[in-house]
C-alpha positions as CSV (number, residue, x, y, z in Angstrom):
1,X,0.0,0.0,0.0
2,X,1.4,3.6,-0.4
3,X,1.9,6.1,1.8
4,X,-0.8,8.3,0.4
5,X,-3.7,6.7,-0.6
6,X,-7.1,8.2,-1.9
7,X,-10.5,6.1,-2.5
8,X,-12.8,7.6,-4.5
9,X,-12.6,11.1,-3.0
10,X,-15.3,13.7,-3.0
11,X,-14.7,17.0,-1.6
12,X,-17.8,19.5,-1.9
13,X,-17.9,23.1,-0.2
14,X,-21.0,26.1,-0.2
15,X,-20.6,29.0,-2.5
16,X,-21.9,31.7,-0.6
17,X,-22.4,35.3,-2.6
18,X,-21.3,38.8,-1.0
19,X,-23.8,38.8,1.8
20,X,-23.0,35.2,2.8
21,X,-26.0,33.2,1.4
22,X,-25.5,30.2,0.1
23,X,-25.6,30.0,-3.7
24,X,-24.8,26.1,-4.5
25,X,-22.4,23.6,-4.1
26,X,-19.0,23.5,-5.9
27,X,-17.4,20.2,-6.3
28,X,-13.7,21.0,-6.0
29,X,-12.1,17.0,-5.8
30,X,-14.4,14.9,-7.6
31,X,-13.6,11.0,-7.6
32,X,-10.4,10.7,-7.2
33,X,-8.3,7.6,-6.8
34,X,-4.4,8.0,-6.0
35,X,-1.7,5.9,-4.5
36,X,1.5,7.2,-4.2
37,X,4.6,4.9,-2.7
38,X,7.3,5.5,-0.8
39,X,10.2,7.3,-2.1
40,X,8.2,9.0,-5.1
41,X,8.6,12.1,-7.0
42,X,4.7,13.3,-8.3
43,X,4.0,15.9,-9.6
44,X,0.2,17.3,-10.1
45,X,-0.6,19.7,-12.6
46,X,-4.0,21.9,-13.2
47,X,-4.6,25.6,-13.6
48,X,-6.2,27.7,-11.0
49,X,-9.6,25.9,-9.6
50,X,-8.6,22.6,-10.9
51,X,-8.5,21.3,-7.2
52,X,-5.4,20.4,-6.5
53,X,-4.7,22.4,-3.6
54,X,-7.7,21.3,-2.0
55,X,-6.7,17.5,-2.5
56,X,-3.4,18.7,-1.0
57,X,-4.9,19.9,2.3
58,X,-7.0,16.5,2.2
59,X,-3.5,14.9,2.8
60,X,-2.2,17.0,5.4
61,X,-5.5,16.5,7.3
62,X,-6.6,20.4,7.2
63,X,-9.8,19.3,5.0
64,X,-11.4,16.3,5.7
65,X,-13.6,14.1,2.6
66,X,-17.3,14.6,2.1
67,X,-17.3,11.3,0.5
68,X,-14.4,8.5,0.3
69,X,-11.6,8.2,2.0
70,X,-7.7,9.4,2.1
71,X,-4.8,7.6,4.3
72,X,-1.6,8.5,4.8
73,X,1.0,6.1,5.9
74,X,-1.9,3.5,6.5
75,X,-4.3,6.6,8.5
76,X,-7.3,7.7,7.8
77,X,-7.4,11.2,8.1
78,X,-10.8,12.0,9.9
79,X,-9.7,10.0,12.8
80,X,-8.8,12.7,15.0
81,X,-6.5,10.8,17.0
82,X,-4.7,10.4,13.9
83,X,-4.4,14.2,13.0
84,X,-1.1,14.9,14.8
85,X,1.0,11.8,13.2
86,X,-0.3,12.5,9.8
87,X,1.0,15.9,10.0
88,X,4.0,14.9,11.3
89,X,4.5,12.0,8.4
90,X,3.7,14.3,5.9
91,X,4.9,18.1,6.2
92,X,2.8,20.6,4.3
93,X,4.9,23.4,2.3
94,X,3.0,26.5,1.5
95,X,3.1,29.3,-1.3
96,X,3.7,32.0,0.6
97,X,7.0,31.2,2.9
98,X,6.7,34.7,5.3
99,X,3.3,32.6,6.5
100,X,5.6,29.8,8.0
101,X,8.4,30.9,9.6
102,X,7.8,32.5,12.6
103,X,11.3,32.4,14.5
104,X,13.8,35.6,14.5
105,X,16.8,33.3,13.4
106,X,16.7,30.9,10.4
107,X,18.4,28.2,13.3
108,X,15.4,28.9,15.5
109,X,13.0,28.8,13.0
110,X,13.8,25.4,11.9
111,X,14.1,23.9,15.2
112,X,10.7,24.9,16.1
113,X,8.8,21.8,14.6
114,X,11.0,19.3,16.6
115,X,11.2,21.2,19.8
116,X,7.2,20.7,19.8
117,X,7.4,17.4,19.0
118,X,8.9,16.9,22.9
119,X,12.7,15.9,20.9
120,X,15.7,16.4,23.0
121,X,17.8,19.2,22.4
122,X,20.7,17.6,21.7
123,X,18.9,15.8,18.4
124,X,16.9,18.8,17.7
125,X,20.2,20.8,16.6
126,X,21.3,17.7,14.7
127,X,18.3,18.0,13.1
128,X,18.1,21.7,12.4
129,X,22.0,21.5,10.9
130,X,21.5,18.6,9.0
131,X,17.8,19.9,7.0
132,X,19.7,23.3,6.9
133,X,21.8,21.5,5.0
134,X,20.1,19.7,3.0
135,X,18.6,22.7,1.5
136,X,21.4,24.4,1.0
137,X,21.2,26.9,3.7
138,X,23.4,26.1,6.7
139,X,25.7,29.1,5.8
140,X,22.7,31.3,6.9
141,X,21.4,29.6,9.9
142,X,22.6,32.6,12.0
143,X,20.3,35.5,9.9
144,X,17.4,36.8,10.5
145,X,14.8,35.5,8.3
146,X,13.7,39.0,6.6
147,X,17.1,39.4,5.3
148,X,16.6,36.5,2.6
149,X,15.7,36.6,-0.4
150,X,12.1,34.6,-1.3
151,X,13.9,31.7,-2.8
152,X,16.3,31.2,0.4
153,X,13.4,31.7,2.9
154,X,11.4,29.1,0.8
155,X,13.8,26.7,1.1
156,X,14.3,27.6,5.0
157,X,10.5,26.5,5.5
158,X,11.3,23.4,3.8
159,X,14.2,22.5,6.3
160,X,11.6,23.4,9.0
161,X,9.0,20.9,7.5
162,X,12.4,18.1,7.1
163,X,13.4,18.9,10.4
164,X,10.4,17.0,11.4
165,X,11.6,13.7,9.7
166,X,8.7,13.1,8.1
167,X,8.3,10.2,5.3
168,X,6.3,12.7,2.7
169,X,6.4,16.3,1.8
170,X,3.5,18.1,0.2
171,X,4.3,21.3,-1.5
172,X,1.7,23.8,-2.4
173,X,2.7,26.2,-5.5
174,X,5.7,26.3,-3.5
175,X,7.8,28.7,-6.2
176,X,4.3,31.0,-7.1
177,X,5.7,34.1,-5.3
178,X,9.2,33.5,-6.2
179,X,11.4,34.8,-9.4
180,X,13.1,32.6,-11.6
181,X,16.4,32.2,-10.0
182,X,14.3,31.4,-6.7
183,X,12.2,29.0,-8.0
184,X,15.5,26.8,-9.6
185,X,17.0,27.2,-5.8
186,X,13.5,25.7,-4.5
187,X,13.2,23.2,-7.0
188,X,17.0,21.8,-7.2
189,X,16.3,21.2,-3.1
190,X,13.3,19.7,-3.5
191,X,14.9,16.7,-6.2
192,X,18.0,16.5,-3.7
193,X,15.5,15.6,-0.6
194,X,14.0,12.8,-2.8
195,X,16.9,11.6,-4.5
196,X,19.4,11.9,-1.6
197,X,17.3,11.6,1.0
198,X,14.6,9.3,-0.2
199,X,11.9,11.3,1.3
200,X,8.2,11.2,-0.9
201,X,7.4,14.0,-2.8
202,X,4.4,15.6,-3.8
203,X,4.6,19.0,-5.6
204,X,1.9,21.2,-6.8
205,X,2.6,23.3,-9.5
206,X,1.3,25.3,-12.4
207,X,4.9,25.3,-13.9
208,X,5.6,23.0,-16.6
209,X,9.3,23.6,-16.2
210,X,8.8,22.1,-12.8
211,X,7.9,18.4,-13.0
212,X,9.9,17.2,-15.9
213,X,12.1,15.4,-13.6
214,X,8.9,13.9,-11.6
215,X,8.3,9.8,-11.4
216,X,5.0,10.7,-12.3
217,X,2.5,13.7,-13.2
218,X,-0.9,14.0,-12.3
219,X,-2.9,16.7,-14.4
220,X,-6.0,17.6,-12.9
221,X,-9.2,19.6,-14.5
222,X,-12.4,20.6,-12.7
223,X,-11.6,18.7,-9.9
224,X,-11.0,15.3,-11.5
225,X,-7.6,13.3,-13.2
226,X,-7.7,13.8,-16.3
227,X,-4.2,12.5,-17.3
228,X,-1.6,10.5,-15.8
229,X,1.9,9.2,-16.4
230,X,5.9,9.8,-16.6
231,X,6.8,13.5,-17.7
232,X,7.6,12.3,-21.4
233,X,4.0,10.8,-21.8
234,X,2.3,13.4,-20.4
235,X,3.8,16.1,-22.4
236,X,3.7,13.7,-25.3
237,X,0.2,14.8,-25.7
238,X,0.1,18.5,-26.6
239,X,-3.3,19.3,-28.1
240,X,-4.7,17.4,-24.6
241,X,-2.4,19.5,-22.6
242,X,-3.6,22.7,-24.8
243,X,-7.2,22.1,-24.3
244,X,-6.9,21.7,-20.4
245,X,-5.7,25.0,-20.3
246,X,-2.0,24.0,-19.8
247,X,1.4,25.4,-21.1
248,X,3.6,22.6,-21.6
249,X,7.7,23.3,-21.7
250,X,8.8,25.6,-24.0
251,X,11.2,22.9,-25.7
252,X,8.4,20.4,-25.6
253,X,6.7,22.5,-27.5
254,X,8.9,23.8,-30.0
255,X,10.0,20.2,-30.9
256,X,6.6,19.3,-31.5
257,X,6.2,22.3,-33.8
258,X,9.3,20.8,-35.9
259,X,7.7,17.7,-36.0
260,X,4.3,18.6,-37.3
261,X,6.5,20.7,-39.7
262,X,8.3,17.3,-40.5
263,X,11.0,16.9,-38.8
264,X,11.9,13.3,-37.6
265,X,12.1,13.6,-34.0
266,X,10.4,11.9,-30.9
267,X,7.3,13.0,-29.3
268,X,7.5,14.1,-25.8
269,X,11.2,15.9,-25.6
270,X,11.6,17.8,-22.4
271,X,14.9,19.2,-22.1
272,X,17.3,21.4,-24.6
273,X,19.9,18.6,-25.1
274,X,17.4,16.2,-25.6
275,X,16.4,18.2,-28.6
276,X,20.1,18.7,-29.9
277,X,20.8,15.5,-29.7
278,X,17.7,14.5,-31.5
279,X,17.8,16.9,-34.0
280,X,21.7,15.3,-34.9
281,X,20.4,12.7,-35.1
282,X,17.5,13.6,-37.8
283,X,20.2,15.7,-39.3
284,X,22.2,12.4,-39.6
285,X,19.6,10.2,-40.4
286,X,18.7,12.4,-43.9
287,X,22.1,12.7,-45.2
């Protein structure tokens, strides 16, 4: 069994107009059916409303199903005397990063989550040095959070959700309020937690760019899967992605361009030397 699991999952809220009457029911996670194992990289996909930040919170236990059933690391999260362990198995990594860190030194900061779970101090500073890091930021531990830059304080909450040892990290649109250069820092961390470290990831993004290095993407639309598989399938299918509202990478797309113009070259190409190297060999191949 994985480590998160979802069973047909329903998840309906009241829209309520200005003055707070209720107008209908919005069905934001409709149906769904996941099972992620241990160790995995997945990525899920969907613009804005496609309801995959709600099916995030589902696994971090802050919204509970109207219908089916989620577990994580064999829990089912409405059992309230589950609620604690799930949160500590599987750390929840917001957008906005000034929202979670609350100490006046990145050191403290980070050694908040396992100071309240009761851990000694001796283990706690292990801890904090060691997710400090692992992110990349153990030359700053000393600093005052508000003198870092979005990226760096970013990757500071995710050595404060790490610091918790938890199996599984959920990241919500973790790189939306970050610029480029940030977003790489945030991302590069994230692949060096699961590949390094082994720890389960789940990312949430809108950015294609993001998830090409993923075990497996998940594309969501109108609070459904609509698509599933490795990066190279997924972005294999272009018109699909196109009418879901989806950008797919920029090199994706211009190799598929060059193939509908007639060039010989594989569908689903996701990074620039792919493309070189395919395009020698096309070059190659019509000599």
């Amino acid at each position: 069994m994985g480590i998160i699991r979802t069973s047909k999952l329903i998840f309906e809220y009241i829209r309520r107009d200005e003055e707070g009457n209720p107008e209908g029911i919005t069905r934001a996670v409709n149906d769904v059916d996941l099972d992620i194992k241990s160790g995995e990289f997945v990525a899920i996909l969907g613009h804005n409303g496609s309801g995959k930040s709600t099916l995030a919170k589902h696994i971090n236990a802050i919204l509970h199903p109207t219908e089916g059933t989620v577990w994580v690391d064999g829990m089912d999260t409405t059992e309230e005397e589950n609620v604690w362990d799930i949160r500590q198995r599987a750390g929840m990594v917001f957008q906005n990063p000034d929202n979670q860190i609350i100490g006046q030194v990145v050191e403290e900061d980070v050694g908040f989550g396992p100071e309240n779970m009761g851990i000694p101090t001796k283990e706690i500073w292990e801890r904090v040095e060691e997710s400090l890091k692992a992110v990349g930021m153990y030359e700053y531990r000393k600093y005052s959070p508000n003198k870092l830059s979005g990226g760096q304080k970013q990757r500071v909450s995710i050595a404060g959700v790490l610091a918790m040892h938890p199996k599984c990290i959920i990241l919500d649109e973790p790189t939306a309020m970050l610029d480029p250069n940030g977003r790489k820092e945030v991302i590069r961390a994230v692949r060096a937690l699961n590949q390094v470290e082994g720890v389960t990831v789940l990312l949430i993004t809108h950015y294609m760019e993001e998830v090409i290095h993923a075990d497996r993407v998940i594309v969501m639309d109108q609070g459904r899967i609509e698509l599933q598989g490795t990066p190279r399938e997924v972005f294999s299918q272009v018109e699909r992605l196109k009418s879901l509202r989806l950008d797919v990478p920029q090199v994706t797309l211009l190799a598929y361009e060059l193939k509908k113009a007639g060039v010989d070259l594989p569908d689903g190409i996701l990074t620039t030397q792919e493309l070189v190297k395919a395009l020698g060999h096309s070059a190659h191949a019509s000599y």
